[in-house]
Phi, psi and omega in degrees: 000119173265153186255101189256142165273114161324128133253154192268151188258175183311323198289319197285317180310320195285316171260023159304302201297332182301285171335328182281302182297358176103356194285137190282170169288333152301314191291335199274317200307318178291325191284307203249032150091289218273150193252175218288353168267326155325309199291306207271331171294341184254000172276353189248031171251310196274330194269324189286333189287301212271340193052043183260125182267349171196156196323313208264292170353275187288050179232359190266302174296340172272000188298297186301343164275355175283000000 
């Protein structure tokens, strides 16, 4: 089986970082243009990807791409 590692892209960078900071999904969605359902689709693309079951999970494994 081969295996490609994801990278994350800038916009997923931008809302990990939001999140780490404390920021709601409304708040990151106003900052970085896109909206909170865009946000919540690419964090349940990411938690699937990443094999996470919540927000602190994937932001402990994306921490060195961040």
């Amino acid at each position: 089986m081969i295996t490609v590692k994801k990278e994350l892209d800038e916009t997923d960078k931008k809302i990990l970082r939001g999140f780490s900071n404390g920021k709601t999904a409304k708040e990151i969605s106003a900052s970085i243009q896109i909206s909170p359902h865009t946000i919540s689709m690419r964090l349940r693309e990411m938690k699937k990807y990443y094999v996470c079951k919540n927000i602190a999970q994937l932001i402990l494994k994306c921490q060195g791409e961040l």
